[in-house]
N, CA, C and O atoms as a GROMACS GRO file, in nm:
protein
  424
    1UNK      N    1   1.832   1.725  -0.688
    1UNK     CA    2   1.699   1.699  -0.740
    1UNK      C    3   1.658   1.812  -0.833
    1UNK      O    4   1.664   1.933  -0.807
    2UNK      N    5   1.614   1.751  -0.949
    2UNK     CA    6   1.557   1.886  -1.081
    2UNK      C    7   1.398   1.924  -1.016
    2UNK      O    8   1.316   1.837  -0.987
    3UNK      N    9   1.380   2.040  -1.004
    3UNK     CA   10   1.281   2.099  -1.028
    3UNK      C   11   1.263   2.215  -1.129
    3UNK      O   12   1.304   2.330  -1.119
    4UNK      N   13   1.172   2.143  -1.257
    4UNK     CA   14   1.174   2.213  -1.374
    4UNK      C   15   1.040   2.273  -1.374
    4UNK      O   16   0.940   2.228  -1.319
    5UNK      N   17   1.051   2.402  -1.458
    5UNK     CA   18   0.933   2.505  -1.479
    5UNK      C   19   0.805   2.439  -1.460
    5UNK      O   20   0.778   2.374  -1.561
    6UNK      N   21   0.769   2.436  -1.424
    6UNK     CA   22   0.586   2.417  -1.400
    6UNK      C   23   0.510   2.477  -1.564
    6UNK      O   24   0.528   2.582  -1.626
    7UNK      N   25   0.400   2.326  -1.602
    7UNK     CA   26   0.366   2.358  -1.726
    7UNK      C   27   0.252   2.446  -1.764
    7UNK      O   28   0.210   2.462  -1.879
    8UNK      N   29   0.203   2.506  -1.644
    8UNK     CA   30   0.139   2.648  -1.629
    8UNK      C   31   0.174   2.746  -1.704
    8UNK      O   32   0.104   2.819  -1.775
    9UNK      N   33   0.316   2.741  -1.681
    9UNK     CA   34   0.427   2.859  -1.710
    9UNK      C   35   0.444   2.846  -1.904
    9UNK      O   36   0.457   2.945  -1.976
   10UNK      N   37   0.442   2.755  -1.936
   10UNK     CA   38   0.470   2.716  -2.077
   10UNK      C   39   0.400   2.787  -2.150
   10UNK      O   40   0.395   2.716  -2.250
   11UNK      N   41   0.336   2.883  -2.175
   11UNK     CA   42   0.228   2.908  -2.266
   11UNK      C   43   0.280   2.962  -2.428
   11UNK      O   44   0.199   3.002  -2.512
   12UNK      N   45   0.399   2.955  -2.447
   12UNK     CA   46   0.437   2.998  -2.543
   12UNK      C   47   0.522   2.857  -2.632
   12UNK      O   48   0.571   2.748  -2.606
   13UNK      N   49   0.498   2.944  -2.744
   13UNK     CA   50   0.633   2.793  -2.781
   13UNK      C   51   0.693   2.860  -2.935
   13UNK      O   52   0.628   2.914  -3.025
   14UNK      N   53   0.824   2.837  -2.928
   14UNK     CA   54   0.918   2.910  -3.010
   14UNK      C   55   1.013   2.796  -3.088
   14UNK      O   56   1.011   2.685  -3.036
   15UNK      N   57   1.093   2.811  -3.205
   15UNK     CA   58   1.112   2.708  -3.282
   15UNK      C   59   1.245   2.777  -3.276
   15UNK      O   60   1.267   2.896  -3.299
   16UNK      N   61   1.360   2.649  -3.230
   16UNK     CA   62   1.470   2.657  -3.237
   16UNK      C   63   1.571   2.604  -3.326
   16UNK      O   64   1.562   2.483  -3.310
   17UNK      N   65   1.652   2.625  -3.399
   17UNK     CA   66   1.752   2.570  -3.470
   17UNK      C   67   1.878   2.555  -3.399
   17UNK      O   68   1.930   2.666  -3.381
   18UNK      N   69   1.945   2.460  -3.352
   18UNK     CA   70   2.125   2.473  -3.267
   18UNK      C   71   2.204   2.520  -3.391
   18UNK      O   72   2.193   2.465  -3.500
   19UNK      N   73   2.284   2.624  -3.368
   19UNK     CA   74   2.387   2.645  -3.427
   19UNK      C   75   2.485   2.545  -3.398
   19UNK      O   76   2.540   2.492  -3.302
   20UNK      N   77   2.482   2.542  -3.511
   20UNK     CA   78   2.638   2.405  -3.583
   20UNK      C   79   2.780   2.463  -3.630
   20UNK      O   80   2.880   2.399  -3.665
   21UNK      N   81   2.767   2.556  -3.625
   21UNK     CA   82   2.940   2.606  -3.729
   21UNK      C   83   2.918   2.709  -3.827
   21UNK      O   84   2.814   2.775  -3.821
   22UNK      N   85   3.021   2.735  -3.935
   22UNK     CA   86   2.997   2.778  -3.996
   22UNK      C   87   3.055   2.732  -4.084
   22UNK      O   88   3.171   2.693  -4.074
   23UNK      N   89   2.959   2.726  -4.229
   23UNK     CA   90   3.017   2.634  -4.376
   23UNK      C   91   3.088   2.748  -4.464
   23UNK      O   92   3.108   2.867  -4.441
   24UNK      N   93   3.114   2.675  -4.563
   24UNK     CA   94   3.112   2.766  -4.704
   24UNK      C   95   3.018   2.848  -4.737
   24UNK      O   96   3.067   2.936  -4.808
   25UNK      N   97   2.858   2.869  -4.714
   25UNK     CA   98   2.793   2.903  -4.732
   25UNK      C   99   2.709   3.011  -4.625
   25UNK      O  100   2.610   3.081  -4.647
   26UNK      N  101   2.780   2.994  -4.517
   26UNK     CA  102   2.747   3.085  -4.364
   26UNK      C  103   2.702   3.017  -4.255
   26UNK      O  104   2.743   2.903  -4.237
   27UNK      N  105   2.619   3.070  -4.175
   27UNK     CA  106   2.592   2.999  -4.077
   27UNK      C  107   2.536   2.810  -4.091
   27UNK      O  108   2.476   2.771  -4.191
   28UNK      N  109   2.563   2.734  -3.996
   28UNK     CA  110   2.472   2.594  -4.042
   28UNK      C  111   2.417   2.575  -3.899
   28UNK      O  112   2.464   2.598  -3.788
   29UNK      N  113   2.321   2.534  -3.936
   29UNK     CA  114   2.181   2.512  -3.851
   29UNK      C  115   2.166   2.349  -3.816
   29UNK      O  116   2.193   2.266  -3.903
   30UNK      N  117   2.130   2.316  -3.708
   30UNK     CA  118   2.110   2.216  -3.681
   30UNK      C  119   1.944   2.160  -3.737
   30UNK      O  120   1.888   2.216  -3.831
   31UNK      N  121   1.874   2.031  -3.654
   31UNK     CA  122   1.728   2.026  -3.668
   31UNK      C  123   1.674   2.124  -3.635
   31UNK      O  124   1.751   2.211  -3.596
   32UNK      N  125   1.523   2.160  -3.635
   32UNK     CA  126   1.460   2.260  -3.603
   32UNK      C  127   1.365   2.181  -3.487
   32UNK      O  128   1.322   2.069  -3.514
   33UNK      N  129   1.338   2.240  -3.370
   33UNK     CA  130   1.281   2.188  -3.262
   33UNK      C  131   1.196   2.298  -3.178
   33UNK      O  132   1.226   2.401  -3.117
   34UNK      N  133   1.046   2.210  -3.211
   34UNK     CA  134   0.979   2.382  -3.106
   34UNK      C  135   0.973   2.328  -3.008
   34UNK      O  136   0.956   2.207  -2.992
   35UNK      N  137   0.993   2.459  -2.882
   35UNK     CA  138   1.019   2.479  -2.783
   35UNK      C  139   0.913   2.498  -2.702
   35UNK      O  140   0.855   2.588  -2.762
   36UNK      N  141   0.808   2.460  -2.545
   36UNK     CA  142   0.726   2.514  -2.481
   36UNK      C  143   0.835   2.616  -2.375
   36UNK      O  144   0.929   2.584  -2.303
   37UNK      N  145   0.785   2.719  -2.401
   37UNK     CA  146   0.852   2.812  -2.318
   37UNK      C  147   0.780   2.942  -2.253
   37UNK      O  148   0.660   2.955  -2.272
   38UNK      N  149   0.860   3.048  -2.170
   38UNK     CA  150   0.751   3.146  -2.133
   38UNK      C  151   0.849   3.298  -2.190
   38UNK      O  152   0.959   3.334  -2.147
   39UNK      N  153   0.784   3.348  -2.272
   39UNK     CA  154   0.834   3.415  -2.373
   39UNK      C  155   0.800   3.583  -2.302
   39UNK      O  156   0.686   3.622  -2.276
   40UNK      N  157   0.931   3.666  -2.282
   40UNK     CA  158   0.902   3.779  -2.214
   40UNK      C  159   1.010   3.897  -2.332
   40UNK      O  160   1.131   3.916  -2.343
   41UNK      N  161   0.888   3.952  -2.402
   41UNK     CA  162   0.936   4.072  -2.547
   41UNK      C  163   0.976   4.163  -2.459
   41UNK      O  164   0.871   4.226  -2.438
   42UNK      N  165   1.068   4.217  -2.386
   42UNK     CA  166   1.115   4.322  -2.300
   42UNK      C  167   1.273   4.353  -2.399
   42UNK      O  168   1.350   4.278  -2.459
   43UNK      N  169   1.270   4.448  -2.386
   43UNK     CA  170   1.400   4.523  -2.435
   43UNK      C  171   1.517   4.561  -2.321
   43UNK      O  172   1.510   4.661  -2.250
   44UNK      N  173   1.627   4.464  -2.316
   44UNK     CA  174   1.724   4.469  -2.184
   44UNK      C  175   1.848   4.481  -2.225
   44UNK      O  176   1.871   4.422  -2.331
   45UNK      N  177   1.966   4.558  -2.160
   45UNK     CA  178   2.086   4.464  -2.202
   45UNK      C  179   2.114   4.390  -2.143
   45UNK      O  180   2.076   4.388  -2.026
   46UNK      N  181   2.212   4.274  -2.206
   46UNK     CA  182   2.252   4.177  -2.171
   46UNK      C  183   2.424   4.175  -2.191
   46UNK      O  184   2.469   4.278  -2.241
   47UNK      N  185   2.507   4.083  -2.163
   47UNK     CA  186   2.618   4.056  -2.183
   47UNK      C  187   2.632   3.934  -2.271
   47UNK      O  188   2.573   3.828  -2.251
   48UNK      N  189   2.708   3.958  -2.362
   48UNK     CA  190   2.739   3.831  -2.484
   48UNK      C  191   2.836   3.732  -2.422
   48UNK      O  192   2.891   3.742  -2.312
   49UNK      N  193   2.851   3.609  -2.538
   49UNK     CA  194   2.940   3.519  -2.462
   49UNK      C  195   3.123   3.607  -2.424
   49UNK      O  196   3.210   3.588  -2.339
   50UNK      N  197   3.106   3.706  -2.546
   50UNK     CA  198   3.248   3.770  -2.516
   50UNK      C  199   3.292   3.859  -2.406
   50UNK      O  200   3.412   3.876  -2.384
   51UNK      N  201   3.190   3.923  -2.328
   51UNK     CA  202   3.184   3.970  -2.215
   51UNK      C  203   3.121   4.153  -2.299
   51UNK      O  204   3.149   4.256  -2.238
   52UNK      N  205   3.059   4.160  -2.405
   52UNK     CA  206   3.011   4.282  -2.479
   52UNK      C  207   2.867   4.318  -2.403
   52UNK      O  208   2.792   4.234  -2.355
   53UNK      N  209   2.851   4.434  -2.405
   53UNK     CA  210   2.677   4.490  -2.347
   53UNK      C  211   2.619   4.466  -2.484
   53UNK      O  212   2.682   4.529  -2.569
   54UNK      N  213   2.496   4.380  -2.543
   54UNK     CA  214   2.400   4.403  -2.600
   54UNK      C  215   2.252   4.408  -2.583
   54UNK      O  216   2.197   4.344  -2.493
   55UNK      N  217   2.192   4.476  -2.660
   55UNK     CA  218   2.068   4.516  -2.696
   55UNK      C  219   1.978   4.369  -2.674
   55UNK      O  220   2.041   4.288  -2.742
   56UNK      N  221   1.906   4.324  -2.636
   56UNK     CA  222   1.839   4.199  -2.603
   56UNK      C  223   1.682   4.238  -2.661
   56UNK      O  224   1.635   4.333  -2.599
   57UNK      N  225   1.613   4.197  -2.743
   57UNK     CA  226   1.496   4.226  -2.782
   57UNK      C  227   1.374   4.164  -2.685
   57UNK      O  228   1.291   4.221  -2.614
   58UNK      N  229   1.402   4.018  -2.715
   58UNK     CA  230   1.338   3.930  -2.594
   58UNK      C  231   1.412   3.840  -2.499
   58UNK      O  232   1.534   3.829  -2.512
   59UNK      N  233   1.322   3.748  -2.368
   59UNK     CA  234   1.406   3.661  -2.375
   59UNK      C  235   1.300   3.580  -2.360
   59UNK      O  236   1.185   3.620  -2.344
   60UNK      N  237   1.349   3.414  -2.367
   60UNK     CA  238   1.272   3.320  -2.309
   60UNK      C  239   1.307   3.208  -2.236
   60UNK      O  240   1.410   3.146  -2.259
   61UNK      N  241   1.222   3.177  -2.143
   61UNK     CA  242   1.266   3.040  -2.039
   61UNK      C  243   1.239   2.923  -2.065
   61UNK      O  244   1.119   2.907  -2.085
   62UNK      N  245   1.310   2.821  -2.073
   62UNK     CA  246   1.264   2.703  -2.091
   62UNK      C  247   1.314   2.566  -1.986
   62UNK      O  248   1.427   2.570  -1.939
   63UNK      N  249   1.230   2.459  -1.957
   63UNK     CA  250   1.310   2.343  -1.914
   63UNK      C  251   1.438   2.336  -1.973
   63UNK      O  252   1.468   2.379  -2.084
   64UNK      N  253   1.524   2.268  -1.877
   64UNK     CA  254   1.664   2.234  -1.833
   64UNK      C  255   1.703   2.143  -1.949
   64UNK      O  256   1.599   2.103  -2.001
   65UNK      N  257   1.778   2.110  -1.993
   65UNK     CA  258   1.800   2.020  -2.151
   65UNK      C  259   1.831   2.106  -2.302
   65UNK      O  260   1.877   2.068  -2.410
   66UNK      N  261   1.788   2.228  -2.259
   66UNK     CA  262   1.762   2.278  -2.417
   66UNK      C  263   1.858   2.296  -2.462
   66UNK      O  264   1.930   2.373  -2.398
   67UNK      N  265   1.913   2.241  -2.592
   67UNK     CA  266   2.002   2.251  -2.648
   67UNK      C  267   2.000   2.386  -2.765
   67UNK      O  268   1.940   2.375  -2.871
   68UNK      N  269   2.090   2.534  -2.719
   68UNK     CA  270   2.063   2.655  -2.798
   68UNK      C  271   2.201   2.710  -2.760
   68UNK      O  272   2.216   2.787  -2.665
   69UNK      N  273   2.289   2.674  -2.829
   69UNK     CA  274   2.416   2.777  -2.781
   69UNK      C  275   2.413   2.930  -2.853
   69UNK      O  276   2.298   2.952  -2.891
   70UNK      N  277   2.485   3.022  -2.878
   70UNK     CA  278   2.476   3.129  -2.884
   70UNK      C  279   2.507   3.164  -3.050
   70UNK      O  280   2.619   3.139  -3.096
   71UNK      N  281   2.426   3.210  -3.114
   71UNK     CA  282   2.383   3.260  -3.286
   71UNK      C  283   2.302   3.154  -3.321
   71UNK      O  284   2.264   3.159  -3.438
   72UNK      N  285   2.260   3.051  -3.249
   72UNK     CA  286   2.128   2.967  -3.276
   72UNK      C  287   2.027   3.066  -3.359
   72UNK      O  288   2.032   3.189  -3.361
   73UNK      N  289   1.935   2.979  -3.427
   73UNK     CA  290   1.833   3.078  -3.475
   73UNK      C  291   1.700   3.036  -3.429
   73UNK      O  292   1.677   2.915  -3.429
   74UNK      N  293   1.589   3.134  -3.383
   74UNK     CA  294   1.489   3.126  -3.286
   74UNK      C  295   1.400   3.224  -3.359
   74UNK      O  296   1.420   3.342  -3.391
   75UNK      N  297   1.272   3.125  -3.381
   75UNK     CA  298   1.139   3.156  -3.473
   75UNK      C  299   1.082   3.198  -3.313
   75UNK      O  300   1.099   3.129  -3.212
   76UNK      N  301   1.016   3.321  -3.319
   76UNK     CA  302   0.956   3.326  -3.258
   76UNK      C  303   0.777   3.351  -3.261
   76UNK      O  304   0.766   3.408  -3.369
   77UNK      N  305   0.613   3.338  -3.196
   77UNK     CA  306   0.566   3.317  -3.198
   77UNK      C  307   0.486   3.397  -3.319
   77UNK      O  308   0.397   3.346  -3.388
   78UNK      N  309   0.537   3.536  -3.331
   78UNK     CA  310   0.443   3.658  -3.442
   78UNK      C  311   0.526   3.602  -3.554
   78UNK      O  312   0.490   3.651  -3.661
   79UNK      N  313   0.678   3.469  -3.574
   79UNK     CA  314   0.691   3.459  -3.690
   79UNK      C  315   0.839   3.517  -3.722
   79UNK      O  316   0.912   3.498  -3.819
   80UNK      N  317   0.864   3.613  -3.580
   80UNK     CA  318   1.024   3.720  -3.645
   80UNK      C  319   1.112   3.601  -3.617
   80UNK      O  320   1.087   3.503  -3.546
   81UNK      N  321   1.227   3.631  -3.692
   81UNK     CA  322   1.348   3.511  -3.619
   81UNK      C  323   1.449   3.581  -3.589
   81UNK      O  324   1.479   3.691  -3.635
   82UNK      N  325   1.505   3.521  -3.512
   82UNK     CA  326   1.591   3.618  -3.427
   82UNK      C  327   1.718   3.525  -3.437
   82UNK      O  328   1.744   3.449  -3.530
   83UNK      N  329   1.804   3.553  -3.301
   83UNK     CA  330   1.927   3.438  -3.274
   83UNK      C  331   1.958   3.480  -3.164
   83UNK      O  332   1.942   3.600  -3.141
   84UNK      N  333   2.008   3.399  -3.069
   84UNK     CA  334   2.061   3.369  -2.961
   84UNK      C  335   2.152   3.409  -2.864
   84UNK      O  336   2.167   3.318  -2.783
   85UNK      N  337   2.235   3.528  -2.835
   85UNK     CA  338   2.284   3.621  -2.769
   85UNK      C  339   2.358   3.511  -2.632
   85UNK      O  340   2.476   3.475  -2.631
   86UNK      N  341   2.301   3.490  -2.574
   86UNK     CA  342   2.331   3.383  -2.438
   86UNK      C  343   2.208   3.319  -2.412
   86UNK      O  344   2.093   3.357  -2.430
   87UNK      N  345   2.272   3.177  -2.348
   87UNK     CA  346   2.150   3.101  -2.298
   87UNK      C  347   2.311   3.042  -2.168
   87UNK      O  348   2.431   3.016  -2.164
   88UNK      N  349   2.144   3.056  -2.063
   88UNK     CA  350   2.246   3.048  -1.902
   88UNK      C  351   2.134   2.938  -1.832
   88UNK      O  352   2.011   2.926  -1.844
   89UNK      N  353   2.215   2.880  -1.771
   89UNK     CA  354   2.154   2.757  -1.677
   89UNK      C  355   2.126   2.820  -1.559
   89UNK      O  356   2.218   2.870  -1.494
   90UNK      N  357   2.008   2.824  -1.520
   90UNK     CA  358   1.954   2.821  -1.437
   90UNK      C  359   1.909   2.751  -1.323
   90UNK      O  360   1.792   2.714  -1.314
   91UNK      N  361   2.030   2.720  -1.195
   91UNK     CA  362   1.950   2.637  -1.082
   91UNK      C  363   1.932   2.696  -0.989
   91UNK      O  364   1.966   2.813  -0.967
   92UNK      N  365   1.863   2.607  -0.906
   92UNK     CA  366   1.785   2.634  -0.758
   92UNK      C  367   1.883   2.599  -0.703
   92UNK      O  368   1.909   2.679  -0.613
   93UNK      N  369   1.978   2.491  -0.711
   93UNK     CA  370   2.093   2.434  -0.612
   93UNK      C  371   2.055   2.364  -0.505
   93UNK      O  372   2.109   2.349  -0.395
   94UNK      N  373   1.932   2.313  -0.563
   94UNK     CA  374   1.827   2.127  -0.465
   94UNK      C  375   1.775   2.263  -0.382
   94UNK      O  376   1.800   2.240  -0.264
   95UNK      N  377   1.720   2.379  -0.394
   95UNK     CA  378   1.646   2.438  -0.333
   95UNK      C  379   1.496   2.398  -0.388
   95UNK      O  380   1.481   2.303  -0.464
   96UNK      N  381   1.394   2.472  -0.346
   96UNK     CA  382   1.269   2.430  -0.421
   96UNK      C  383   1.220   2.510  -0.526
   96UNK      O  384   1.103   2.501  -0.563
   97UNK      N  385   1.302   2.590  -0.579
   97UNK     CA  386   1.286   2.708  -0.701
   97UNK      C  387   1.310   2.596  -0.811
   97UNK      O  388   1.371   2.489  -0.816
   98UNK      N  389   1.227   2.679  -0.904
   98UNK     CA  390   1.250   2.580  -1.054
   98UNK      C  391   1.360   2.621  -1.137
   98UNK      O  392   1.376   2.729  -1.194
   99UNK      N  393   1.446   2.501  -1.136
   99UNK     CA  394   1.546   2.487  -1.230
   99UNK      C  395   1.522   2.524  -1.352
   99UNK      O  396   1.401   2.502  -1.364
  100UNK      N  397   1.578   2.586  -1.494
  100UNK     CA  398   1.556   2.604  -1.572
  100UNK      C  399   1.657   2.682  -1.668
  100UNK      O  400   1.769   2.714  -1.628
  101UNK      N  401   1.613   2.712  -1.797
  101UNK     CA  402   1.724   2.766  -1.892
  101UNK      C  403   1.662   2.922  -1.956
  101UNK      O  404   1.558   2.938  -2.020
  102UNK      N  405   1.748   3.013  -1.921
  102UNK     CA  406   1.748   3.145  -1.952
  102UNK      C  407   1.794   3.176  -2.066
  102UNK      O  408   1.910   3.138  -2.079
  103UNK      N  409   1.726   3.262  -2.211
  103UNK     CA  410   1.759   3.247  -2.327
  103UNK      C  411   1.759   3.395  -2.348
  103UNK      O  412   1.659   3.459  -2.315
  104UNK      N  413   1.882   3.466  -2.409
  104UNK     CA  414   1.874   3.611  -2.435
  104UNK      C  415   1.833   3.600  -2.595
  104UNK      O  416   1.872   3.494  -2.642
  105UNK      N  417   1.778   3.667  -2.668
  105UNK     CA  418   1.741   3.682  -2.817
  105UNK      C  419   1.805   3.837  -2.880
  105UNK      O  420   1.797   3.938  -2.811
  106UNK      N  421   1.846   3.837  -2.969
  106UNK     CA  422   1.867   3.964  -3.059
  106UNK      C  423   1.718   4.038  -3.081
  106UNK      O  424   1.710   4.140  -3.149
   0.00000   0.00000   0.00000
């Protein structure tokens, strides 16, 4: 059973692009889709998909679904854009904690 973030928690909302590949021209971007999420500007490291320590500027949480794999690009609310470092699934495991998706940012 999903138990997703409570919309209390949402107070933020951030604009995502899915990374698609890369063209002739550099990165390609998918649609652009804003996000209700709960947006925490903390400075952490994190681990990349390659197993590297980086610098994490923010991160943010969102319901279960979000489609953001890693160099995505992410508008965030003052406007900076950033990209995507890791995004990790988050469950409770049918416990009563809210399921959800963990997003590291550059």
């Amino acid at each position: 059973m999903l138990t997703p973030l409570p919309a209390f928690m949402l107070g933020h909302e951030v604009v995502v692009e899915p990374y698609a590949g890369a063209s002739a021209y550099g990165p390609s971007y998918g649609t652009a889709t804003t996000v209700r999420c709960f947006l925490d500007q903390q400075t952490r490291v994190v681990r990349d998909p390659t197993g590297q320590e980086v610098t994490s500027s923010s991160t943010f949480y969102a319901r279960p679904g979000l489609v953001c794999p890693a160099e995505s690009r992410v508008t965030l609310p003052d406007g900076r854009v950033t990209r995507v470092i890791a995004r990790l699934e988050r469950s409770g495991g049918g416990m009563p904690t809210p399921d959800h998706v963990e997003v590291h940012l550059l």
